[in-house]
C-alpha positions as CSV (number, residue, x, y, z in Angstrom):
1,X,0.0,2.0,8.8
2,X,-4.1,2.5,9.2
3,X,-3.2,6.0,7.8
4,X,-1.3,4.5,4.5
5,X,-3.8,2.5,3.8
6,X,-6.5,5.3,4.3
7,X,-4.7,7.4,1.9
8,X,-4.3,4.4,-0.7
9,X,-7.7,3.6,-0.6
10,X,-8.8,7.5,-0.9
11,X,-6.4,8.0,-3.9
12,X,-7.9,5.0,-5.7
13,X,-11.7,6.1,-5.4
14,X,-10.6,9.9,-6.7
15,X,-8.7,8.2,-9.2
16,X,-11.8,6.0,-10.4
17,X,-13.9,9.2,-10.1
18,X,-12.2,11.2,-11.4
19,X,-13.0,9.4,-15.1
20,X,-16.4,10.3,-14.6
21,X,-15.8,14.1,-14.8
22,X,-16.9,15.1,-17.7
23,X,-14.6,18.3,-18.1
24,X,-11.5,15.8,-17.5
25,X,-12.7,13.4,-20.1
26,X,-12.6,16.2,-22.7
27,X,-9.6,17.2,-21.8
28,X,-8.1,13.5,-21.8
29,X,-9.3,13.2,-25.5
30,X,-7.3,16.2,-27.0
31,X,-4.2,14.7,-25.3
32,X,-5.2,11.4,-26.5
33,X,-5.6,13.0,-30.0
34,X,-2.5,15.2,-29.5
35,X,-0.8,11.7,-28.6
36,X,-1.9,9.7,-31.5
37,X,-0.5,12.4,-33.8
38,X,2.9,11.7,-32.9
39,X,2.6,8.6,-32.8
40,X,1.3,8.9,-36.6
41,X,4.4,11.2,-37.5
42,X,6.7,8.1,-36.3
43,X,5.3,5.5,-38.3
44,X,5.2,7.8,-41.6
45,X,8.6,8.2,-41.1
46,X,9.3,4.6,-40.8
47,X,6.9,4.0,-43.9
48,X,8.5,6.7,-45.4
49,X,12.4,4.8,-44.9
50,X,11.1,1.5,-44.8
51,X,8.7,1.3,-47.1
52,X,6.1,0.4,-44.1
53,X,5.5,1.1,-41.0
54,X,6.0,-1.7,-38.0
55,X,2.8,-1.3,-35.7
56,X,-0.5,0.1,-35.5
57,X,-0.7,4.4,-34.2
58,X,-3.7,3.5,-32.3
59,X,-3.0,0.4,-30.6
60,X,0.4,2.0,-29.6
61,X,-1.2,5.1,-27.8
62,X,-3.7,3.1,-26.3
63,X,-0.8,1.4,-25.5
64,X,1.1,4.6,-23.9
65,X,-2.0,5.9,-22.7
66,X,-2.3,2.0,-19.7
67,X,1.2,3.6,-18.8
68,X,0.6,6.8,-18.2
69,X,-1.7,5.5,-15.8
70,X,0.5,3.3,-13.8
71,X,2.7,6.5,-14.0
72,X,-0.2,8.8,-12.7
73,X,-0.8,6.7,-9.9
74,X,2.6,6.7,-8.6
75,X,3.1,10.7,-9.1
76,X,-0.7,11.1,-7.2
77,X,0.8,8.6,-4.4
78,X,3.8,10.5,-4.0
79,X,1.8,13.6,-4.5
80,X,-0.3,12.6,-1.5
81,X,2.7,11.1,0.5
82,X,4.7,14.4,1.0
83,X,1.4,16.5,1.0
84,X,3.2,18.5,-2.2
85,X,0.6,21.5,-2.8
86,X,0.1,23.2,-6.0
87,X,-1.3,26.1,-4.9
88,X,1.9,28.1,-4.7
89,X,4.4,26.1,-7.2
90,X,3.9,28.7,-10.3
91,X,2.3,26.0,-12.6
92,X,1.6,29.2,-15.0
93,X,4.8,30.6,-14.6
94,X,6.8,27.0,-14.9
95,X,4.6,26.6,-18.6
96,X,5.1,29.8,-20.0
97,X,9.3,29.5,-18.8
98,X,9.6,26.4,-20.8
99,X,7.6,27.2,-23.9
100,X,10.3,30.3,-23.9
101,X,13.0,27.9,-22.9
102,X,11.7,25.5,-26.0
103,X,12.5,28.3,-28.4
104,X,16.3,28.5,-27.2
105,X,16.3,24.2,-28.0
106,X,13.4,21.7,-27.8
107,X,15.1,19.5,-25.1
108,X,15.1,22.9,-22.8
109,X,11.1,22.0,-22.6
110,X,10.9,20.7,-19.6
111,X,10.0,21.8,-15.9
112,X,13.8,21.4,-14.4
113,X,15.2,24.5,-16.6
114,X,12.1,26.3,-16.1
115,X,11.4,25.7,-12.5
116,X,15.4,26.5,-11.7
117,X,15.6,29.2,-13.0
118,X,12.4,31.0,-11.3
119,X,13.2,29.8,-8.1
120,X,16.9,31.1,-8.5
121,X,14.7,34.4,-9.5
122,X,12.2,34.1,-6.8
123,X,15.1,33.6,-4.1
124,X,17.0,36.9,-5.4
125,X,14.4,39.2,-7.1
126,X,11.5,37.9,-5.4
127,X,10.0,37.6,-8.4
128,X,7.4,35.3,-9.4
129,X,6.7,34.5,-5.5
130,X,6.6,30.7,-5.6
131,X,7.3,28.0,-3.4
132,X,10.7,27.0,-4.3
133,X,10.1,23.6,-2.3
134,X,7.1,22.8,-3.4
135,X,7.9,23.5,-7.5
136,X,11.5,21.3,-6.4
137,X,9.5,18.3,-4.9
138,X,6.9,18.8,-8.1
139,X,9.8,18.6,-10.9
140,X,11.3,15.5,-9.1
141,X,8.1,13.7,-8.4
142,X,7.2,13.9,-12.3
143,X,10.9,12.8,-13.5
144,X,10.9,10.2,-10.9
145,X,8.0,9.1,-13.1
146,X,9.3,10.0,-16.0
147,X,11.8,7.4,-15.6
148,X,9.8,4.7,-14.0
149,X,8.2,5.0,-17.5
150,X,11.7,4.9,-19.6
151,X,12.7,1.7,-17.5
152,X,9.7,-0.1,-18.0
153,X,8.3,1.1,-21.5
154,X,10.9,3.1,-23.4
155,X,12.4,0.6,-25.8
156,X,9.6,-0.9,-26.5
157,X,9.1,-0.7,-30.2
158,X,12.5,1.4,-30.6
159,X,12.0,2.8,-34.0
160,X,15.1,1.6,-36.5
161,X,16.4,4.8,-38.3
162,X,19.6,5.8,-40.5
163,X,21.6,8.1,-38.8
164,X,25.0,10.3,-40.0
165,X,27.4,9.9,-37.5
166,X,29.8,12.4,-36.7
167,X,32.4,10.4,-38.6
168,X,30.6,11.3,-42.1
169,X,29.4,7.4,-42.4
170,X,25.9,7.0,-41.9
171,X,24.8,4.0,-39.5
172,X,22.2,2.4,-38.3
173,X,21.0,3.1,-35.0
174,X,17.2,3.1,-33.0
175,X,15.3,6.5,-32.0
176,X,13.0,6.2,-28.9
177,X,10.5,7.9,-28.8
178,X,7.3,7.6,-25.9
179,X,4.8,9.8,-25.3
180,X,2.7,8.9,-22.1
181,X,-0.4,10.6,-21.3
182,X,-0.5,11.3,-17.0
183,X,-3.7,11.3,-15.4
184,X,-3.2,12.3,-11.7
185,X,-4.4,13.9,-9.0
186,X,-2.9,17.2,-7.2
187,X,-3.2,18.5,-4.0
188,X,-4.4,22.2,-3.3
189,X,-5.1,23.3,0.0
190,X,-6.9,26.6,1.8
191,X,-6.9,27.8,5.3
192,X,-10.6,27.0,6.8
193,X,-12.5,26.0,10.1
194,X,-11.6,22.5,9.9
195,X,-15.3,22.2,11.8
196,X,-16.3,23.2,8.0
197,X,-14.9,20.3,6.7
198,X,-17.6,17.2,6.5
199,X,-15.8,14.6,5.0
200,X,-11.8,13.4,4.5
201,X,-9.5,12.1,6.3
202,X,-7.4,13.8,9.2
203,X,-3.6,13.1,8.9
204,X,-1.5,12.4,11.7
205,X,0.5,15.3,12.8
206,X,3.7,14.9,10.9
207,X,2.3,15.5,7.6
208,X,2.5,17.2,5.4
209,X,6.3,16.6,4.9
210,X,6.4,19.6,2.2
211,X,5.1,22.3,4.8
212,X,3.6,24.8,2.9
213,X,5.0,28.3,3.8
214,X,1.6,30.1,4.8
215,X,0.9,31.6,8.2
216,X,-2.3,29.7,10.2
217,X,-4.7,32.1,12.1
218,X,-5.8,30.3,15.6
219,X,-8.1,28.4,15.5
220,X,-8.1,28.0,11.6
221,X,-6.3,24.4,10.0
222,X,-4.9,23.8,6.4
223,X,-8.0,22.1,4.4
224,X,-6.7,19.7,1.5
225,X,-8.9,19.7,-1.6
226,X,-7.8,17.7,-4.8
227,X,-7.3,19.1,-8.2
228,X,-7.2,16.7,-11.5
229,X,-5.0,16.8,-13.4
230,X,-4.0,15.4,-17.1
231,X,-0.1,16.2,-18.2
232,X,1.7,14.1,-20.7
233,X,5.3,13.1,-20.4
234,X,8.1,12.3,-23.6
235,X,11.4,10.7,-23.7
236,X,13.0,11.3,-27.1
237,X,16.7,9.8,-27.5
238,X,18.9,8.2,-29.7
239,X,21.2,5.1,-29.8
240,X,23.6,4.2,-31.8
241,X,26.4,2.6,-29.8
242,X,23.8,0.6,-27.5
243,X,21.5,-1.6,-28.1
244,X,17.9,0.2,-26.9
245,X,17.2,-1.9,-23.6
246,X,21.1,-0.7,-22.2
247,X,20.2,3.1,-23.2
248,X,16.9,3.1,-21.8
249,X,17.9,1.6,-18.5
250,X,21.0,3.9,-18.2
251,X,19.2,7.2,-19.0
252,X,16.3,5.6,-16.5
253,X,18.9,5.0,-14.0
254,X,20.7,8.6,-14.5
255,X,16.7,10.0,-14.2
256,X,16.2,8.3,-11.4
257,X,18.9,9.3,-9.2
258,X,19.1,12.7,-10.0
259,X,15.1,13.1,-8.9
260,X,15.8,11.8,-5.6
261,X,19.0,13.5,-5.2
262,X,16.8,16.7,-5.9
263,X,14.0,15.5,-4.0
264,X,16.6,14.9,-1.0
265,X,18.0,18.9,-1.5
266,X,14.4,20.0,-1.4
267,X,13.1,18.3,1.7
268,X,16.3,19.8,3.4
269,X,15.4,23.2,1.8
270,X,12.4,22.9,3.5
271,X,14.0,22.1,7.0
272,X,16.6,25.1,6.3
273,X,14.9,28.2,4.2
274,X,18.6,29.2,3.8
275,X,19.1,26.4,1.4
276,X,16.5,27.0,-1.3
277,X,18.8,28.1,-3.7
278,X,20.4,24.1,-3.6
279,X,17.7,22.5,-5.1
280,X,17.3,25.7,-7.5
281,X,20.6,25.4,-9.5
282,X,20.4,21.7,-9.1
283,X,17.3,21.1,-11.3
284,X,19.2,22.8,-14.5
285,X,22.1,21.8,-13.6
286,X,21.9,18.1,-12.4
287,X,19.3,17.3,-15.8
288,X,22.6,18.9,-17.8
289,X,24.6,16.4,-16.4
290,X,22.3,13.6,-16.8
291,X,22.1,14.4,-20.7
292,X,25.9,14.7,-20.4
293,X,26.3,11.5,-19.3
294,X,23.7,9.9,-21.9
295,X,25.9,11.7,-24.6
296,X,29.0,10.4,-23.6
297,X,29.7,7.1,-24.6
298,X,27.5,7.8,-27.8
299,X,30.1,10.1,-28.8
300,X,33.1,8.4,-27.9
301,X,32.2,5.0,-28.3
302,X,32.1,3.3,-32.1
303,X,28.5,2.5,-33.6
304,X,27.6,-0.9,-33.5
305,X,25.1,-1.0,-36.1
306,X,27.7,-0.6,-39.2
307,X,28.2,-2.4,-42.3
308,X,31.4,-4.9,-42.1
309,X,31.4,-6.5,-45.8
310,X,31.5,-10.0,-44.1
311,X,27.9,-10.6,-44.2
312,X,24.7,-8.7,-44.2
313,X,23.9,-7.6,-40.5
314,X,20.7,-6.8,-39.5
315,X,19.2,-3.9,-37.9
316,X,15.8,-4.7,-37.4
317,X,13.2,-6.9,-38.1
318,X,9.5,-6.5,-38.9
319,X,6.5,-8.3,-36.8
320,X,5.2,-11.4,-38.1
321,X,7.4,-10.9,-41.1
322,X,9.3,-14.4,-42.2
323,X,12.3,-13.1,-40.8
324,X,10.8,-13.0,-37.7
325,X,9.4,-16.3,-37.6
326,X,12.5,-17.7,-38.6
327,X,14.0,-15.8,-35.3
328,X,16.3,-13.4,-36.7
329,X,17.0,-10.6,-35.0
330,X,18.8,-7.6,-34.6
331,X,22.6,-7.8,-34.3
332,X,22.4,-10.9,-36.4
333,X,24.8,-11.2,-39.4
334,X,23.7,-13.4,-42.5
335,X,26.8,-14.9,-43.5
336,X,25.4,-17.2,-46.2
337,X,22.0,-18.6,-47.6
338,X,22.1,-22.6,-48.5
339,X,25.9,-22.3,-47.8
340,X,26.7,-19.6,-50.6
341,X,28.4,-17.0,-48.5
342,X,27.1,-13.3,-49.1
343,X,29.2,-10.1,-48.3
344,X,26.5,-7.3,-48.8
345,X,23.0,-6.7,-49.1
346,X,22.9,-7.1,-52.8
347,X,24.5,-10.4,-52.6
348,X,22.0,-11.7,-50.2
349,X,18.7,-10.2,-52.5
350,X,20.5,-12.3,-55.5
351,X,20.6,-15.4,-53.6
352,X,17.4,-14.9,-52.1
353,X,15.1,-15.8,-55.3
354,X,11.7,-15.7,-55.8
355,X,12.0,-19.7,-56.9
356,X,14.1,-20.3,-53.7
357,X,12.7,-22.8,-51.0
358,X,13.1,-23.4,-47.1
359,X,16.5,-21.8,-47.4
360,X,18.6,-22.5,-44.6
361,X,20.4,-18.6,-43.2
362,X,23.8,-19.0,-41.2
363,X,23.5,-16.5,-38.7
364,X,26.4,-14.9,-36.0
365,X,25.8,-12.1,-33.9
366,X,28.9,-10.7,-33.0
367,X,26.9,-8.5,-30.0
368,X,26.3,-11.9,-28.1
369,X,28.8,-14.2,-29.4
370,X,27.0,-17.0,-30.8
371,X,26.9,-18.9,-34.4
372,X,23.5,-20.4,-35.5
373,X,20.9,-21.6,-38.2
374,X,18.0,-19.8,-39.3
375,X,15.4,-22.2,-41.2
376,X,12.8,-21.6,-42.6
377,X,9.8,-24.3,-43.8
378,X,7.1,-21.9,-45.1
379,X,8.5,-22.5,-48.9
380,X,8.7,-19.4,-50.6
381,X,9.8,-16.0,-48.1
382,X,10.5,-12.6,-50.3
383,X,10.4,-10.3,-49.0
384,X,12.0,-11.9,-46.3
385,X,11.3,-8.6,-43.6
386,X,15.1,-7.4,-42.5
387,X,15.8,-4.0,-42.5
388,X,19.7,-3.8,-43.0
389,X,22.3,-1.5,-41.8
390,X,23.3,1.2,-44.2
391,X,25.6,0.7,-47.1
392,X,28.2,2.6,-48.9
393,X,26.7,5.7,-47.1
394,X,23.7,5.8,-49.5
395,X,19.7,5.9,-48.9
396,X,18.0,8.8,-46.9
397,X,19.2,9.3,-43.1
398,X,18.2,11.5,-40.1
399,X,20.5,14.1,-39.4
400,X,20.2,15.9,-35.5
401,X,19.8,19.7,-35.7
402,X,20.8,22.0,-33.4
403,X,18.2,24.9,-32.4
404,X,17.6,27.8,-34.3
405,X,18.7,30.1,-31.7
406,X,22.3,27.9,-30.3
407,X,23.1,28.0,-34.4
408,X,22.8,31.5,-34.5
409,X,25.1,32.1,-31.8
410,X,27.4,29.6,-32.9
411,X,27.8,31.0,-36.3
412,X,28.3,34.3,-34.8
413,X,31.1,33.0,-32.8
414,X,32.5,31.7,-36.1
415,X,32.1,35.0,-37.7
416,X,34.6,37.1,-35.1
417,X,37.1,33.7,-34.9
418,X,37.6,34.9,-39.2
């Protein structure tokens, strides 16, 4: 236990110190930058649907950027924990894979294609020569993250968009999308004189649990040295027949388990060389299925943000707007304003005049069962600050492309079927 709180204590103090690097600081400040540009691309969007935008691009990376360092904490912890060294996981390699990988489909950038398919390569070819255990236990640390993040921060500020659904209606639905900025510390190590070593702290004799596979000279140890590092995590994803909160937690949970299924397969590959090539086909393959699985009921289940014609139902609902004080919501279905019962969006604009007083909103919301009154006692409220679900399939939506590169293939598959 005096060891655990050792390496707590250490990790905090490098974590502190390592703000004061000057080097680091830059670096932090293009990702911050690079970070607040996305952000700025969402809310144009929602400006440019909307007619404005529901937050503030600064305030929501600064935002992104306190999580990132509750996320960076936990990866350096778990970093620090299994002793998982950089020095021979490839980070080069892993980068320049998924940047190729990215050009095949954007969702392919990401460290579990990239990293399983080099380490299938390195196990067969030899080729790059990487630590398959190590660059294992580094893509499942980061998605353990990764969805430690989605669980706790990914629908926050869901963005409300008009999507086409595969049915030819278009519907409302929610896109997330976070970008998180990751602080953290790495471990590197070098084979020295530990009598060289002046300060640190000596572990006990079972760690590192992620033995590195390097050959010790007598009367030489493995010296630990600490690298900083600044990555930035995304989760992108749609939903459409889910309210935000139940996606988030079920692609979190799906994350979650497959990194420790893949952090399990790892540690066991590094018990039993024999079995590197487990944790190799697993990365690709187990993220597949976890993007399978987040697909699924999205494509078989019915939307739930559709038009009915028995009321106006609302999708979303801006900040501070008079919707918002009056506690509507979304799933909520105006069925009539001062008892006159509205079927459609332009119903409800005619009833809701300019000259029109505290009116009085009955509300159902069919996704929780219940009947209420919305009321209002500001006097006048156009614009009242409801976004609606789409209507008679008009207004501009968001349709999903395909990469450049799976289309092409696809439409030459459709050329020798004619």
């Amino acid at each position: 236990m005096t060891y655990f709180w050792e390496i707590l204590s250490f990790v905090g103090r490098n974590m502190v110190y390592m703000f004061t690097n000057t080097q680091f600081l830059l670096i932090t400040a293009v990702v911050f930058f690079l970070v607040h540009g996305q952000y700025k691309k969402i809310h144009f969007r929602e400006k440019r649907m909307f007619g404005f935008a529901r937050g503030n691009p600064l305030l929501d990376t600064i935002e992104s950027f306190g999580y990132g360092l509750i996320g960076g904490f936990l990866a350096t912890f778990l970093f620090f924990l299994l002793g998982v060294s950089l020095t021979e996981a490839g980070i080069l390699y892993l980068w320049l894979g998924a940047i190729l990988l990215m050009l095949i489909h954007p969702r392919f950038l990401c460290f579990s294609y990239s990293g399983g398919i080099l380490s299938v390569s390195s196990i067969i070819f030899g080729f790059p020569k990487i630590d398959v255990v190590a660059v294992m236990a580094l893509v499942s640390i980061l998605h353990l993250v990764e969805a430690s993040l989605i669980w706790i921060h990914g629908e926050k500020k869901a963005s409300p968009v008009y999507l086409k659904h595969k049915s030819g209606r278009i519907v409302g639905g929610f896109m997330m999308q976070k970008f998180w900025p990751l602080p953290f510390i790495a471990l590197a190590y070098t084979v020295a004189s530990l009598s060289m070593v002046e300060e640190g702290i000596m572990m006990p004799n079972w760690w590192p649990i992620v033995k590195p596979e390097v050959v010790i000279p007598e009367g030489m140890g493995l010296v630990y040295f600490l690298i900083p590092v600044m990555a930035a995590l995304g989760y992108s994803d749609f939903s459409v027949t889910m309210q935000p909160q139940e996606k988030c937690n079920q692609t979190a949970l799906h994350l979650g388990l497959f990194s420790i299924l893949l952090l399990g397969l790892a540690l066991l590959a590094d018990r039993f060389n024999s079995l590197a090539i487990l944790p190799a086909l697993f990365a690709p393959l187990g993220h597949e299925f976890v993007i399978y699985l987040g697909n699924k009921r999205e494509a078989k289940e019915e939307p739930i943000y559709v038009s009915n014609q028995s009321g106006v139902m609302i999708l979303d609902v801006f900040p501070n707007s008079p919707a918002d004080k009056m506690g509507l919501r979304s799933g909520d279905i105006i069925k009539s304003v001062n008892g006159v019962e509205v079927y459609n969006s332009r119903d409800f604009l005619f009833q809701m005049t300019p000259w029109l007083i505290d009116p009085v909103l009955e509300v159902e919301n069919q996704l929780e069962g219940t009947k209420r009154h919305a009321v209002s006692f500001r006097g006048k409220v156009p614009p009242i600050g409801i976004i609606p679900v789409p209507e008679y399939n008009r207004g501009a939506y968001i349709q999903i492309k395909e990469g450049r590169l799976i289309s092409w293939i696809k439409n030459i598959f459709r050329r020798k079927k004619r």
